[in-house]
Each structure stands twice: as structure tokens, then as C-alpha cells.
KEVEX-949053 format. One record per residue (C-alpha): x, z, y; residue number from 1; residue in one letter. Coordinates in Angstrom, 1 decimal, padded with zeros to 4 digits. Last residue first. Layout:
<nodes>
NODE    east      up   north  rolo  marnu
NODE       X       Z       Y   NUM      a
...
</nodes>
This chain:
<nodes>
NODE    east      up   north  rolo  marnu
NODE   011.4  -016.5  -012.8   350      x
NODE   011.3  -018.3  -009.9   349      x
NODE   012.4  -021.5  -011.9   348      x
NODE   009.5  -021.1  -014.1   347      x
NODE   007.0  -021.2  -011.3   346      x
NODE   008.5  -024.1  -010.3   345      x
NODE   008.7  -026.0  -013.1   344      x
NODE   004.8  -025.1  -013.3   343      x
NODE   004.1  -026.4  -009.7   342      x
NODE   005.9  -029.6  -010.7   341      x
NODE   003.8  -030.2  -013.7   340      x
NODE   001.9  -032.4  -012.3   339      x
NODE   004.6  -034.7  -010.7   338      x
NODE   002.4  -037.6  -009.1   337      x
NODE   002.7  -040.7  -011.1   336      x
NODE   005.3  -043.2  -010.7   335      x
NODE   007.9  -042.2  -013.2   334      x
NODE   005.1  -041.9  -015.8   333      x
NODE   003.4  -044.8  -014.7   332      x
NODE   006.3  -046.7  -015.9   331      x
NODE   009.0  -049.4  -013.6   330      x
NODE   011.9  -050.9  -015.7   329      x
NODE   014.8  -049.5  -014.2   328      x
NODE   016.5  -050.7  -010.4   327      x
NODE   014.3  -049.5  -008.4   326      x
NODE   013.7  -045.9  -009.3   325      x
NODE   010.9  -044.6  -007.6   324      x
NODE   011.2  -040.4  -006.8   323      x
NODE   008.4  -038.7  -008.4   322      x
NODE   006.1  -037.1  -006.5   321      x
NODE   005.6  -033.6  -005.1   320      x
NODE   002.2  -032.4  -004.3   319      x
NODE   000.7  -033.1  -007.8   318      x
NODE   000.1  -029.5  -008.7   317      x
NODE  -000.4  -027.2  -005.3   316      x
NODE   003.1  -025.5  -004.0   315      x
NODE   001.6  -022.3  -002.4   314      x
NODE   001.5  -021.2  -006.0   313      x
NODE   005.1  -020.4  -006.2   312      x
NODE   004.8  -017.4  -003.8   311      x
NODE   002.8  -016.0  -006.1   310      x
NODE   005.0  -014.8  -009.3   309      x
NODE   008.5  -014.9  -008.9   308      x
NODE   008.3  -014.4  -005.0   307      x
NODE   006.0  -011.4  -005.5   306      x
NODE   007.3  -009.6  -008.0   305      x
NODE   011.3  -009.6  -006.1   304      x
NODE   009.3  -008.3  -003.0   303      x
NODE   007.7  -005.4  -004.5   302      x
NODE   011.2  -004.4  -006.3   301      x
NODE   013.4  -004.3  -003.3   300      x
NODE   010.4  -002.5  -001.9   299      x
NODE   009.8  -000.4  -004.4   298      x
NODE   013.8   000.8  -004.2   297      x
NODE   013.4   000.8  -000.5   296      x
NODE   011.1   003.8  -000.3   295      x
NODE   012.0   005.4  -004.1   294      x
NODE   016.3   005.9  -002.3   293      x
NODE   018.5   005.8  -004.8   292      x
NODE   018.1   001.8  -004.3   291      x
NODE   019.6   002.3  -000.9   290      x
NODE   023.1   002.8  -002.3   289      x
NODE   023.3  -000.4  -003.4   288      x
NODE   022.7  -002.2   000.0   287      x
NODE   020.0  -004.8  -000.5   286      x
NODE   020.0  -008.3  -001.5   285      x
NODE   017.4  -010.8  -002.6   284      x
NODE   018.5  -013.9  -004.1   283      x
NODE   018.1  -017.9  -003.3   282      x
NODE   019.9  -020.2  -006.0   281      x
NODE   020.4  -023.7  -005.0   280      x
NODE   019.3  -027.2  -005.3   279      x
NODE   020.0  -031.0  -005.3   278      x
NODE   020.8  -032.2  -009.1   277      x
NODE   017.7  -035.0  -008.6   276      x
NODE   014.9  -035.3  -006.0   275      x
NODE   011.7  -035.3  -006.0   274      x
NODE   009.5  -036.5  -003.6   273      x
NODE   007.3  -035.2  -000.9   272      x
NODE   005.1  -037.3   001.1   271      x
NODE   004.2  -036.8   004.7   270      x
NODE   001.3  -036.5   007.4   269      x
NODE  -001.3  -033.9   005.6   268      x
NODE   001.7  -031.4   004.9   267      x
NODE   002.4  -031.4   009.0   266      x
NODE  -001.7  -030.5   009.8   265      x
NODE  -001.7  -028.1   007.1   264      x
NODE   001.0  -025.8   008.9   263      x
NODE   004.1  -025.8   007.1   262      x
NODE   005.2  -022.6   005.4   261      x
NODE   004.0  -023.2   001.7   260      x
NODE   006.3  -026.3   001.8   259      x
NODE   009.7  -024.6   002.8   258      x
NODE   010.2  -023.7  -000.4   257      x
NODE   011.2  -027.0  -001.9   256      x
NODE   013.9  -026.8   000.3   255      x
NODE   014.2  -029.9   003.2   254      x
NODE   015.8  -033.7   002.9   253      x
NODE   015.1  -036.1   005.9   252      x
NODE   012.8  -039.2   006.6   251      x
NODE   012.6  -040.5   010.3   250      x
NODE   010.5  -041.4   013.2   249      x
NODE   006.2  -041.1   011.4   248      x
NODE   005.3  -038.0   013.9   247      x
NODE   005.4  -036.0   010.4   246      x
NODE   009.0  -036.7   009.9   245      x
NODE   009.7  -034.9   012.8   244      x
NODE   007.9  -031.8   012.3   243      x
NODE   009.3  -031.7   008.7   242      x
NODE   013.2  -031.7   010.4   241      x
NODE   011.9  -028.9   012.7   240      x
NODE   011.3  -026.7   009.9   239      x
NODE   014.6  -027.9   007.9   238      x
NODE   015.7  -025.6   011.0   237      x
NODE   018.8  -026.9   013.5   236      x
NODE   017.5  -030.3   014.1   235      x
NODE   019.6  -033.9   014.3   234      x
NODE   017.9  -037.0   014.7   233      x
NODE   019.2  -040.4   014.4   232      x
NODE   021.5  -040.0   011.6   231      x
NODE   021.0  -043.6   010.7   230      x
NODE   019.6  -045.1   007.7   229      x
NODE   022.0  -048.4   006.1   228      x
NODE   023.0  -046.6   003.4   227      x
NODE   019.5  -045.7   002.3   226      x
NODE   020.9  -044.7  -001.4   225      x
NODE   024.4  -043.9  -001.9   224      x
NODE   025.3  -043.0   002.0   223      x
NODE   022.0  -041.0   001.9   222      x
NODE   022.3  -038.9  -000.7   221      x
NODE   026.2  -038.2   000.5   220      x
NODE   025.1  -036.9   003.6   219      x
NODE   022.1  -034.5   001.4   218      x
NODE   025.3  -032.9  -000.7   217      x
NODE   026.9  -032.6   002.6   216      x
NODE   024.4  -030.8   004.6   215      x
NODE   023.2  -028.7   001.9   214      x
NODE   025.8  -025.9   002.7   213      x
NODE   024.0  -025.6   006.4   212      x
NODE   026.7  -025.3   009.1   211      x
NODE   026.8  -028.6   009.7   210      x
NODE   023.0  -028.6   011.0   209      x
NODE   020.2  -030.5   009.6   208      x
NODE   020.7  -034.1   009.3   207      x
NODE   017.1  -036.1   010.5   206      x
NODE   017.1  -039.9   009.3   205      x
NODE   016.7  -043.5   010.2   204      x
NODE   016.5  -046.8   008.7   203      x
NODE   013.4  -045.5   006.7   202      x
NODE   011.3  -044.4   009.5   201      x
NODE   011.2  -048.0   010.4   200      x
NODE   009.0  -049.1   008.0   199      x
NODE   010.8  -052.0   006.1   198      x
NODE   011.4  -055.8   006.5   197      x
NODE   014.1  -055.1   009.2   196      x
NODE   016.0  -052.2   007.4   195      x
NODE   016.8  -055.3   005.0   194      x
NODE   016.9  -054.4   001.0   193      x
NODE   020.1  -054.7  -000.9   192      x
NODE   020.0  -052.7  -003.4   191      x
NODE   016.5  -051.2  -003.7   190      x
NODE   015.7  -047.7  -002.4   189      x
NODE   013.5  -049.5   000.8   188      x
NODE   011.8  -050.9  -001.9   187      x
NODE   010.9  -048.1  -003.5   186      x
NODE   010.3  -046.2  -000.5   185      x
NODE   007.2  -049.0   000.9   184      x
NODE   005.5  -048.8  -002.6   183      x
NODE   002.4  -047.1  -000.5   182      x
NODE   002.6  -047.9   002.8   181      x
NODE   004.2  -045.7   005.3   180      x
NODE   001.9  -043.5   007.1   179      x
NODE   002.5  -040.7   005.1   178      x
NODE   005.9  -040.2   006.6   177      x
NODE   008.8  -039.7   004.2   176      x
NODE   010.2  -036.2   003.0   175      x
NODE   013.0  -036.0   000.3   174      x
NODE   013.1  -032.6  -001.7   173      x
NODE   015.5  -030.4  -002.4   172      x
NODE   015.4  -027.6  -005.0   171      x
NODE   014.8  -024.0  -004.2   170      x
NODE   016.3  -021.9  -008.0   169      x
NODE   014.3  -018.8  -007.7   168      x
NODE   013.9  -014.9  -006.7   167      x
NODE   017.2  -014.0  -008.2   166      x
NODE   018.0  -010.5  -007.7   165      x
NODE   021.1  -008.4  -005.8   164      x
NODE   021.9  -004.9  -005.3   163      x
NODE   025.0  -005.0  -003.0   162      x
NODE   028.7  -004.2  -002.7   161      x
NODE   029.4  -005.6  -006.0   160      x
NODE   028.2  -009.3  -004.7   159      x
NODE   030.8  -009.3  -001.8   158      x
NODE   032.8  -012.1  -002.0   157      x
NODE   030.2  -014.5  -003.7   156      x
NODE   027.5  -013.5  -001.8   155      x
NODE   026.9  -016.7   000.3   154      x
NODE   027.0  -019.1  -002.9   153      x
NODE   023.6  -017.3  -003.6   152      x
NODE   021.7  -018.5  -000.6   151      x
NODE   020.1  -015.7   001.3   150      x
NODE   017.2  -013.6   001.3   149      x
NODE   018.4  -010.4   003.2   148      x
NODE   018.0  -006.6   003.2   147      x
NODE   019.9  -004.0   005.4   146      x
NODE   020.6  -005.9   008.5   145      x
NODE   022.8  -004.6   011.0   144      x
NODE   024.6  -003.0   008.6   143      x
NODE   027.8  -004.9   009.3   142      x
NODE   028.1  -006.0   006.1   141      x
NODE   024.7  -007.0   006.0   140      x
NODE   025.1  -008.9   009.4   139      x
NODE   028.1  -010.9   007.5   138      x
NODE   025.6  -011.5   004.9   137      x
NODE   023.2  -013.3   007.2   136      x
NODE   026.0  -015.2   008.9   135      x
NODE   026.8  -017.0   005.4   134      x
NODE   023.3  -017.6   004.8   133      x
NODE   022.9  -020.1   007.5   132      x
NODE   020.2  -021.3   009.6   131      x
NODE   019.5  -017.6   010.8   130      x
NODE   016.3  -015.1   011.5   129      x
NODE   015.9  -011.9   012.2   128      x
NODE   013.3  -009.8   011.0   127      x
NODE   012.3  -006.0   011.7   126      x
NODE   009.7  -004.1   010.0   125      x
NODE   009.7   000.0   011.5   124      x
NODE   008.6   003.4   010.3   123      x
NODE   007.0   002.9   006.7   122      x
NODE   007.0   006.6   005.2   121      x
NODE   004.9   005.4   001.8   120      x
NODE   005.1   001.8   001.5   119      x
NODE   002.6  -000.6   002.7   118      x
NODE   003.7  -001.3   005.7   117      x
NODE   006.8  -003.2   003.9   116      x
NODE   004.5  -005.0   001.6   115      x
NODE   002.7  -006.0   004.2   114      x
NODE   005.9  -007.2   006.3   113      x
NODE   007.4  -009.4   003.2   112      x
NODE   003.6  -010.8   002.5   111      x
NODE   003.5  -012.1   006.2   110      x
NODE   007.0  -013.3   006.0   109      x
NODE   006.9  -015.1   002.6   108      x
NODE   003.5  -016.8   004.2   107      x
NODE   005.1  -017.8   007.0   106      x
NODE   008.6  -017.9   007.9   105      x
NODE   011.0  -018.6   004.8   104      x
NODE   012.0  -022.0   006.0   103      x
NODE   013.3  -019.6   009.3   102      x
NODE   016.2  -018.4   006.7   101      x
NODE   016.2  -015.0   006.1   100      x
NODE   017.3  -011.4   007.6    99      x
NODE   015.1  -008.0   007.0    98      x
NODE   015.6  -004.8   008.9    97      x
NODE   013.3  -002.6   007.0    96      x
NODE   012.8   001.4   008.6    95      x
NODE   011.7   003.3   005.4    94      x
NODE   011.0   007.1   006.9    93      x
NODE   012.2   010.4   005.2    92      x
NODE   013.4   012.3   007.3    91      x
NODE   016.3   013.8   008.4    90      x
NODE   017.7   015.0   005.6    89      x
NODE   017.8   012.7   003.1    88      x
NODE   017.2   010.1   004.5    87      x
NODE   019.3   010.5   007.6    86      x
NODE   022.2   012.1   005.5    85      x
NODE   022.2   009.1   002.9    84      x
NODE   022.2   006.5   006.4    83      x
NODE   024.7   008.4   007.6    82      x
NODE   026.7   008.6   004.1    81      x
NODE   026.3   005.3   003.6    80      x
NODE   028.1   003.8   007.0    79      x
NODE   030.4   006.5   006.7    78      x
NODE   031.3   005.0   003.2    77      x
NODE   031.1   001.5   004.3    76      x
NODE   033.0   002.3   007.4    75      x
NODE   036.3   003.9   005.3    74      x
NODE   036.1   000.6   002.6    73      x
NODE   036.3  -001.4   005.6    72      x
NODE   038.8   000.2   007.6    71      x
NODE   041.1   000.4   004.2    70      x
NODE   040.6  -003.3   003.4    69      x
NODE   041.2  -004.6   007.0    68      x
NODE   044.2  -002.1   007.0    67      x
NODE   045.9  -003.7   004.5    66      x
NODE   045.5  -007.6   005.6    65      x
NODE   046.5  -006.7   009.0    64      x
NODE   049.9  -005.2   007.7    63      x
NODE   049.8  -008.9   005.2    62      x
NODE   048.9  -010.5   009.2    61      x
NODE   045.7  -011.7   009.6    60      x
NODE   044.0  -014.6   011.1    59      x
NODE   041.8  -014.8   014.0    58      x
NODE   040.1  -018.0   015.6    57      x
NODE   040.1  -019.0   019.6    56      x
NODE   041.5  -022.6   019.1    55      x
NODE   044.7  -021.7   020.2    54      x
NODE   045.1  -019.2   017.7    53      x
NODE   045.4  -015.3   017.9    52      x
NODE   047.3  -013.6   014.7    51      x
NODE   045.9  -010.2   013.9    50      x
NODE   047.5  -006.6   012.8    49      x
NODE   050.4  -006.7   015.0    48      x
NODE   052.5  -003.3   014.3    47      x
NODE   053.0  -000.2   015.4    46      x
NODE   050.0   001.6   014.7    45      x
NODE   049.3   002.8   017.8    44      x
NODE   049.9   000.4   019.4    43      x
NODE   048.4  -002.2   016.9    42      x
NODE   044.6   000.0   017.7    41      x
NODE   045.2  -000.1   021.3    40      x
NODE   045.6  -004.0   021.2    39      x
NODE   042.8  -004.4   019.4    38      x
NODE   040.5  -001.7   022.1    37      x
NODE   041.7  -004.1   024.8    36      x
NODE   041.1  -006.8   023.5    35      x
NODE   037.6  -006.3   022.7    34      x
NODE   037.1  -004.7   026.4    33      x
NODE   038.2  -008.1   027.6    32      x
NODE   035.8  -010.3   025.0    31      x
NODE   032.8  -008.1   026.7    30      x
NODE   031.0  -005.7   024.0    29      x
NODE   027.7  -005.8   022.6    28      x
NODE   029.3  -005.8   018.9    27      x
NODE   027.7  -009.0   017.6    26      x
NODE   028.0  -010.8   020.3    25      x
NODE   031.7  -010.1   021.3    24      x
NODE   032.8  -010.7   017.5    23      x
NODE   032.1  -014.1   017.9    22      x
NODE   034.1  -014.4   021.0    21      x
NODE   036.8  -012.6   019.7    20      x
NODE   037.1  -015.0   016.9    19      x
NODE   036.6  -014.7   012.4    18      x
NODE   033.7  -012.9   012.4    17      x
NODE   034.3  -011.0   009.6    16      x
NODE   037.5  -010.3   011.6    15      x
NODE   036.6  -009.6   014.6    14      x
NODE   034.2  -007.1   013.3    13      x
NODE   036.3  -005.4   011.0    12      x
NODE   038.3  -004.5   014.3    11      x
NODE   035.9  -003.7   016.2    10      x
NODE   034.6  -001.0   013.3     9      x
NODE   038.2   000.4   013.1     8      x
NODE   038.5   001.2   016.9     7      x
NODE   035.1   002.6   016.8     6      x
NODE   036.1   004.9   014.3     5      x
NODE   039.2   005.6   016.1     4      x
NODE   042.8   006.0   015.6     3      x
NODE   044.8   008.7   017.5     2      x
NODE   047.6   008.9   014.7     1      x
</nodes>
């Protein structure tokens, strides 16, 4: 059968993707020329491989189903092999093409890029960046990317394809503008309490994209304890949430790790608290076949060290209070900053 490579690799593509139109930007190809190449592929074979929906998704027929599996497995290994030959053979230059979360921009950045330039053979440091960890992984299977910091839900399907390492467990945190007086929160937090005898950051909020798994967990925060806060705001970073808060409109929920990234003038115009059962595990994932390789092997490695054991310190003691809890008997322990926060911290990285 007159089946291609390309054939195959537009097809995986449409369906990681999950629409034509996805699949057009990620491929560089026009929706017609995608369509074309499909329906050339289920001539030849004989069969429909896909179902097209009204609503522009794909879904795949049990023939579809097989030769999804066998076009993946078959790219994967070419995938390696070229990359093997290049390295091998070719030369023997590291050329990093790193994805993460724009929270990660920054400090995590700058040290990700030195220790890149730093290794032996360095050719290239490339970032992209995404909101969610789901479309970061999908541009690892694709080899588009080969290294990403992503949430660990996101690997779930394809963990055995990749070398993987926890860097930490990123809690949430509640941010409030530092202009609202002190004991303002807790009784805001009280059952009962009138949006109209408060600051009025606190009767409104910023929710981050839908697409971001958080989003519900931090929706349900706020229906149980500011029910009457508003979505006013919506932002697509947790970066542009902090901004927000720090002009005194709104309070919202970002990672713990987004604090060593803000610019001192944002940290200086909010208040952090913790909060409870609200966090996730972010990993580090390469390809497995580039850990052969010593150039991305250190790498994988160099980066790993670091975020267990200084990228915590960006997150001073006492930084992160303790979340008031209006309804028990008040103690200064609840109500004193959280020294030992940076320490959990630490510990959670490793």
C-alpha cells in the first residue's frame, strides 16, 4: 500500500489534537490540505479511520483505533532513531526545546537556560510557553518539545514513554491586596458577612482559564467561602491574576511557585495565605531515549537539583500567612505568619 510517513504523522496529529483545526496549527498545514491527505490515507486503506462531528471534534472508529496505535508506535521509533542517528553521528550538539507554564518564567527560566549553556555541545535553548499541561505533553508527543515541566495528572497516558521526576508538590495560595486592612479577610470569611461593610476587592475575583485543572477546585473555594465574590475578572496566566490583585480590584488563587517570579513591586502590594488540600505535583519530563545521551542526561539531572534545592528559597520565611478561621476560637498560632512555610516547602521539592 502507498502509505506515507507524512500521511501517518497527520493523522496522529488530528487525533492528539482531537479537530482539524487544531491539528492545522500544529502541523503548518491548511484544514483543506489536512483533508485531503485523511481522506487519501482511508482510500487507501479501505476504510474510515475517523468520525467528523458537527462541532469540528474527531473520534475514531475501532479500524481508526488500530492504526492510531501502529502509526504511533512506527513515528516514535523513527522519531528516535533520527534524533539517535543525529547524535550520534552527526554531531554531537544539545539543542533544548523546553515547554512550561508562564508561572515558571523568571528565575526557573534564567537558571533553566544557564544550565542549558552550560553543557558541553550546547547549540540552541528554546522555550514555549502554555496555560495548560495537557497541550504541553501533546507537543512532547509530537516532538516538538523534547523537555517539559508539567502538571503530573497531564502524564498519566503516557508516563512509560518518558523519563519523568518530581520537582515538588505547588500548593495554592489565596492572594488579597495589601491595602486591605488588617483583620479585613477574616471577616469577610465569616458566615454571613455584607460585601457592603467590606473592601471591595473581596466581593470580587479573578478565575484563570477553564482549561486550567485548578479551575474547579478554586470555583468551589469560593462558592463555600466568599459566596457572594463575583468572577469579575478573568486572565489566562495566574501571572496576570497577581497583577490584578496588586492594583487592590480582586483576590484570586495562584501556585505557590509563582511567587519567586513576580517582580518586587507586585509581592510588596498583596498578602499570601495558605490554603488547605489545594495543590499538585509538577515533574520534569524528557524523552527516554535521550537519557543515553551524557548532554541531556545532565541536564535532566541539573535541572531536577536545582528546583529541589534553590528554587525553594525564593519563598522568604513568613511570606505566606495563615488563613483566619472565623468560626474557631481565634490563637496566635493560627494568626501568625507561617514560618516554617519556606521549610515545608523545601521538603515538598524534595
Amino acid at each position: 500500500m502507498d502509505i506515507t510517513l507524512k500521511q501517518m504523522q497527520i493523522f496522529r496529529a488530528v487525533v492528539i489534537a482531537g479537530s482539524i483545526t487544531k491539528a492545522s496549527r500544529r502541523v503548518g498545514l491548511s484544514q483543506p490540505s489536512i483533508s485531503q491527505q485523511l481522506a487519501k490515507l482511508e482510500e487507501r486503506l479501505g476504510t474510515q479511520l475517523i468520525n467528523r462531528n458537527r462541532t469540528g471534534t474527531v473520534s475514531l472508529t475501532p479500524s481508526g483505533e488500530y492504526w492510531f496505535k501502529f502509526s504511533d508506535e512506527v513515528l516514535r521509533k523513527f522519531d528516535q532513531a533520527i534524533d539517535e542517528h543525529e547524535k550520534r553521528y552527526v554531531d554531537s550538539r544539545v539543542f533544548l526545546r523546553i515547554g512550561l507554564s508562564p508561572t515558571l518564567r523568571g528565575r526557573f527560566l534564567s537558571a533553566a537556560a544557564r544550565i542549558a549553556s552550560e553543557e558541553p555541545g550546547f547549540a540552541k535553548f528554546e522555550v514555549s510557553y502554555s496555560t495548560t499541561s495537557s497541550d504541553l505533553v501533546e507537543q512532547l508527543r509530537l516532538h516538538q518539545l523534547n523537555c517539559v515541566i508539567v502538571n503530573d495528572e497531564a502524564l498519566a497516558e503516557d508516563r512509560s514513554s518518558f523519563a519523568t521526576a518530581l520537582l515538588f508538590r505547588d500548593p495554592m495560595v489565596f492572594l488579597v491586596p495589601s491595602d486591605a486592612p488588617e483583620g479585613m479577610l477574616e471577616k469577610a470569611l465569616t458566615k454571613g458577612a455584607k460585601p457592603a461593610q467590606l473592601h471591595p476587592a473581596f466581593a470580587r475575583h479573578v478565575e484563570i482559564s477553564s482549561n486550567v485543572p485548578m479551575r474547579p477546585v478554586s470555583d468551589a473555594w469560593y462558592r463555600a467561602n466568599l459566596p457572594f465574590s463575583t468572577p469579575a475578572f478573568s486572565a489566562m496566566t495566574y501571572v496576570a491574576a497577581a497583577d490584578i490583585v496588586a492594583e487592590g480590584l480582586a483576590t484570586t488563587h495562584v501556585p505557590l511557585s509563582l511567587l519567586p517570579s513576580l517582580a518586587g513591586s507586585v509581592r510588596s502590594k498583596i498578602r499570601v495565605y495558605a490554603l488547605a488540600a489545594m495543590d499538585r505535583s509538577i515533574v520534569l519530563a524528557m524523552p527516554k531515549h535521550l537519557m543515553t545521551l551524557p548532554g541531556y542526561a545532565n541536564i535532566f539531572r541539573r535541572l531536577t537539583d536545582f528546583c529541589r534545592n534553590e528554587y525553594s528559597q525564593n519563598v522568604p520565611a513568613g511570606t505566606v500567612l495563615e488563613l483566619p478561621h472565623p468560626d474557631r476560637p481565634r490563637t496566635d498560632k493560627e494568626h501568625a505568619p507561617v514560618l516554617a512555610l519556606a521549610g515545608d516547602l523545601q521538603q515538598n521539592f524534595q
